[in-house]
Structure formats: structure tokens, C-alpha cells
N, C-alpha and C positions, 0 to 999 in steps of 0.2 A: 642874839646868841640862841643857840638850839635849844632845845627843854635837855635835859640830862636823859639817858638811855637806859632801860632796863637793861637790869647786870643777871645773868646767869652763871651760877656756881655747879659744877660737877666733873662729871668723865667727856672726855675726848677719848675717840678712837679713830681709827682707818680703817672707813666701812669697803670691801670687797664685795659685790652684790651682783648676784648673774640670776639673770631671765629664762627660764624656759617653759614650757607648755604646760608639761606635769612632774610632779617631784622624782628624780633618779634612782631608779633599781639599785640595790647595792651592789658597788665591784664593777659597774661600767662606768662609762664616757660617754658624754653627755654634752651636743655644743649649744650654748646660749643663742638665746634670739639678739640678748641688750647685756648690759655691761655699765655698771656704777663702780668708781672710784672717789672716794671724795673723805670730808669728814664726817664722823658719824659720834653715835652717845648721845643721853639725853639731853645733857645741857646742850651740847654744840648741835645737833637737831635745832633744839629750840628756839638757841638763840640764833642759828639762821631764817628759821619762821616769820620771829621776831626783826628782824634788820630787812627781812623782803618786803615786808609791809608795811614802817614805815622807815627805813631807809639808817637804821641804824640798832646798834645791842652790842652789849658788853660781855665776855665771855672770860672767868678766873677756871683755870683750869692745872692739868699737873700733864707738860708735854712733852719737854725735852730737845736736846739738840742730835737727837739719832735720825737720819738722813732720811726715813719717812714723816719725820714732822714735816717738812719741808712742804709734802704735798696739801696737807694738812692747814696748814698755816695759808697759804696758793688760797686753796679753796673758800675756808672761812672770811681771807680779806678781799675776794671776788665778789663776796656778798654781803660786805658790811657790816665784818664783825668784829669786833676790836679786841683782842685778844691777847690776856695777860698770864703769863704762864707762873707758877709758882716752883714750876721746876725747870730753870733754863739749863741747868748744867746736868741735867741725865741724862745718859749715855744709852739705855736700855730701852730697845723699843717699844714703841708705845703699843697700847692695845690692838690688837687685830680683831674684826671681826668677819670671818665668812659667811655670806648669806646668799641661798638658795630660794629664789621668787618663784614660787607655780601658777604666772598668769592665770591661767585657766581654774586654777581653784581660786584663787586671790588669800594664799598663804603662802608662810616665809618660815623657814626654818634658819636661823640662828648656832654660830658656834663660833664663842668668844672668850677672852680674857674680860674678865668688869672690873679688871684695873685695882680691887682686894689688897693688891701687895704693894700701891704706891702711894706713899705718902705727899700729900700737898699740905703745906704748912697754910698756916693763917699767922699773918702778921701786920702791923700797923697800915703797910703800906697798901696791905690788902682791905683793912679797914676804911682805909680813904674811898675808896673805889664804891663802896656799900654805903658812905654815908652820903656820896654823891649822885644814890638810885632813886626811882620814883617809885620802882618796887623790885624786888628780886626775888627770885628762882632757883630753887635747890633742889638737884637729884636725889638726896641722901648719900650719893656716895665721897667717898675720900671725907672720913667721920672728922677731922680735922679743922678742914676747911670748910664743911658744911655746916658745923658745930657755929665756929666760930662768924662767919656772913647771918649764920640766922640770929646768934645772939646779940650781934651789933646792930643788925635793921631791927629786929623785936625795940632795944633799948631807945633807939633813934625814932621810933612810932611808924617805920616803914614795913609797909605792904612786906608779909613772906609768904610766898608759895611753894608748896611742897607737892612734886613729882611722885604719887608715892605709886608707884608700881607691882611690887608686892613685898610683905614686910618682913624687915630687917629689923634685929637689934639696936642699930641704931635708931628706929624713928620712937623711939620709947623716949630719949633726951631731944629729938628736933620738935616731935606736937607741940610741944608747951609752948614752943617760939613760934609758931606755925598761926598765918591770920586764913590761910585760903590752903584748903588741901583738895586738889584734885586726885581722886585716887580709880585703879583699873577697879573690877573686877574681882580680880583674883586679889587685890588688896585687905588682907585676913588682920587685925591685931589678934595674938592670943585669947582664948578665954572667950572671946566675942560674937555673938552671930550678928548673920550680915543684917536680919532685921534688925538689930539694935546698934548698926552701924555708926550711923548720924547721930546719934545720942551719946555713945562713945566717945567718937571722936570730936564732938563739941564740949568733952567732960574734960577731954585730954588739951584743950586748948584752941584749937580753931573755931572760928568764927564763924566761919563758911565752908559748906564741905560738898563737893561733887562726886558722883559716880560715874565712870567711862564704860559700857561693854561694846565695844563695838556698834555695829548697826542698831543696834537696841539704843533706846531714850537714854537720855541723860539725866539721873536724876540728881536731886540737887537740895540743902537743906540751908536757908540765907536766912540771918534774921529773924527767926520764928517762921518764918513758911518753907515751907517745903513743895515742891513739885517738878515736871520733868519736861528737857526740853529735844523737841523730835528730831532724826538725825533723818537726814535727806538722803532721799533712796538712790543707789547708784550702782553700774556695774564697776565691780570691784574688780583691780587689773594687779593691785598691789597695799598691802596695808601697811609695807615700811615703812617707821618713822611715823605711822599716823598720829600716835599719841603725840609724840614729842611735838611735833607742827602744832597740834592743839594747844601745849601747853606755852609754845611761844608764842602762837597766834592771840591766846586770852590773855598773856603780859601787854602785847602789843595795845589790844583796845583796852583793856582794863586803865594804864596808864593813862588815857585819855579821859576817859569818865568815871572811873570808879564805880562799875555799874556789875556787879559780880555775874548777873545773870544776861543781858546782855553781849557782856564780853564772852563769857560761854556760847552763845547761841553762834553770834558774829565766827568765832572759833571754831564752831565744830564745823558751819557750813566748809570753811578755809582746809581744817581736816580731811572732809568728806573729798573735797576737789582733788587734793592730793593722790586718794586711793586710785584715780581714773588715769594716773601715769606711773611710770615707771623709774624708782629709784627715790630720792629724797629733793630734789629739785624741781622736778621736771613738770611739775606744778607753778611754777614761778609765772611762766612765761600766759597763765590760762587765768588770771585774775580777773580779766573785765568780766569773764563770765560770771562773776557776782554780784548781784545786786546791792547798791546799799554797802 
């Protein structure tokens, strides 16, 4: 029988993504070079990552039965993602997100719904699902659901990692539950400077804390040590979804060995790979190009 699958908690959306050269003047028409349809959001990102590389991930989300889930659903079990929705009977369509790729610069403008006004419940049934994780994965969003998976893995001694992007009200009650937080950048708590980041957020509950910026080092605070690890130089064609890939990529091997820094490293090269194609997949098919 298989090892159990890392489960990811958050938003689903229906990513819309068009390619072109350089970002569009306002008030014209503009035709794409390429074209992404697919599903999109950090968790369902991730937990596609996660299921490309070792052929399996679990996805609790809030999606609905309104006739663009359909595509949605297509996609994520095209890739091996098993997918439990906590809202099978809504009617209202799911998240939309349009995005705008500027090959040539390798940025992406974004405009979207973050899904703020649907609630996904946590229930027993969703409980089963988390006590049967090696580790699991939370966006912060849908405070419900995210609440309730990190406080069942925390009590169960299971691995939680926290997506944390930039902060919300919410990540003030998930730290405490939180064993691993990879955070961007622009990942601010109140009151805090980013020198005293890592001291912070090991005050607030994590064990293990990363920092993301982009092509910049990863630093990183495990343990009692601290230090940074280097992100492989590449021309950059597209950075959508690069977080999120990381964050499923570091569930993936992290499950394996428990190696916090390691699965970081393993991760970002996986990351890195992805910015040299276009859209959130199109990295799948380019893995042997890794070594190791």
C-alpha cells in the first residue's frame, strides 16, 4: 500500500493566463502569443507540484457544482490530485483569476476574486483526511477550514506548513499551529522589522522559518542555525505560480526525509525550472533536466 499523501488546505480558482511580449497599453487589444486554462490558487498550485513529482497529493478545498468547476476538477485529476471539496452544493462560481504574462519582462499581473466571501467548513470528515497526512499545507485562506486542518495536524504531531504570502489577520491564530512557515518577501507581521523576522516568528510558534524573494537566496532559520540557500540563475519567461510549485515541491520531498533544508534546496531548483515555461504546468514535462 502507498505511503499516505500530503493534503493541501486552501483556495481553488480558474486561472485565465495569456502570454504576450510586453504588458498592454490601456484601452487596446492585445493578441497572446500562449494561452493557460486550467486550475489555479495556492493550494491547488501546489498540490499539483506536489502530485507531479511523486505521483500523488490531496487537495480539501471550497468548489462547487457551477459548470466551470468541471474544468477545474478535468485538470487537477489529469495530475493526480484527489480532490475534496467542502462545498459540493454551491451554485456560485468559483474564483476567477485573469492574468497577464510579459514574457519579456518575466512578470505577471494578476486580477482576481481570493475567494474572502466563501466559506468552507471543517468537519469530522475533513478531519479524517488530515489525520491520515504525512504533513499538510495551508494557504491561510477560507479561516474556517484552515483553522480547523492546522489545529488537528498541530494536536496529531503532524508536520504544518504555512504558505504565508503576505499577512493577514488570520495568520495571528494559524502561527501557533504552524511547525514550517515559508514566507515571501513581502511577508510583514505588524509591529515587526524584517531583521527580526526569524525571531518573531519562532516566538509565535514555528519551528522552522524560510524566506522567498525571488531570484534572491533563500534564507532560512532551522534549528538554531540559520543560513541561505542559492537560487539557480535562469532566464525567466514566466514566475506564475513559482511560489506555489515551491511550496508543493518542499511537501513532496520533505515527506520523504524530514530534511527541512534539503527539501528547500530540492524545491527551489523545481521552482526555478518552472519560470523557463509558460503557464503552471508546462514545467512537468522538463524534469529530467534535474539532477538528483
Amino acid at each position: 500500500m502507498n505511503a499516505p499523501a500530503p493534503l493541501f488546505a486552501g483556495l481553488t480558482t480558474v486561472d485565465l493566463a495569456y502570454g504576450v511580449g510586453s504588458y498592454p497599453a490601456e484601452d487596446t487589444k492585445t493578441t497572446a502569443r500562449e494561452q493557460f486554462l486550467g486550475a489555479g490558487g495556492p493550494a491547488a498550485n501546489a498540490a499539483v507540484a506536489c502530485a507531479v513529482l511523486i505521483g500523488e497529493a490531496r487537495l480539501i478545498t471550497a468548489l462547487g457544482r457551477h459548470p466551470l468547476t468541471g474544468l477545474v476538477r478535468d485538470d487537477l485529476a489529469s495530475n493526480g490530485v484527489e480532490l475534496m471539496d467542502t462545498t459540493p452544493e454551491r451554485e456560485q462560481p468559483p474564483p476567477v483569476s485573469s492574468i497577464v504574462v510579459a514574457t519579456g519582462r518575466g512578470t505577471r499581473t494578476i486580477v482576481s476574486l481570493d475567494g474572502s466571501g466563501i466559506e468552507a467548513h471543517f468537519d469530522a470528515k475533513v478531519a479524517e483526511h488530515v489525520l491520515r497526512s504525512p504533513v499538510v499545507l495551508i494557504d491561510g485562506h477560507h479561516r474556517e477550514l484552515a483553522l480547523g486542518v492546522a489545529e488537528t495536524a498541530h494536536r496529531a504531531g503532524i508536520p504544518v506548513v504555512l504558505d504565508a504570502g503576505r499577512w493577514r489577520p488570520d495568520h495571528a491564530d494559524l502561527l501557533p499551529l504552524v511547525d514550517i512557515a515559508i514566507c515571501s518577501a513581502s511577508f510583514a507581521p505588524p509591529g515587526i522589522e524584517s531583521a527580526d523576522l526569524f525571531e518573531a516568528l519562532h516566538r509565535l510558534g514555528p519551528r522552522h522559518v524560510a524566506v522567498t524573494s525571488g531570484s534572491e537566496p533563500i534564507r532560512y532559520s532551522t534549528n538554531g542555525i540559520r543560513g541561505e540557500i542559492a537560487v539557480r540563475a535562469t532566464a525567466t519567461g514566466d514566475t506564475l505560480g513559482a511560489g506555489d510549485i515551491l511550496h508543493g515541491a518542499f511537501c513532496a520531498y520533505y515527506t520523504r526525509d524530514r530534511d527541512v533544508v534539503g527539501a528547500l534546496t530540492r524545491a527551489s531548483a523545481v521552482a526555478t525550472l518552472s519560470c523557463r515555461y509558460f503557464g503552471t504546468r508546462g514545467w512537468r514535462d522538463a524534469l529530467s533536466e534535474l539532477s538528483g
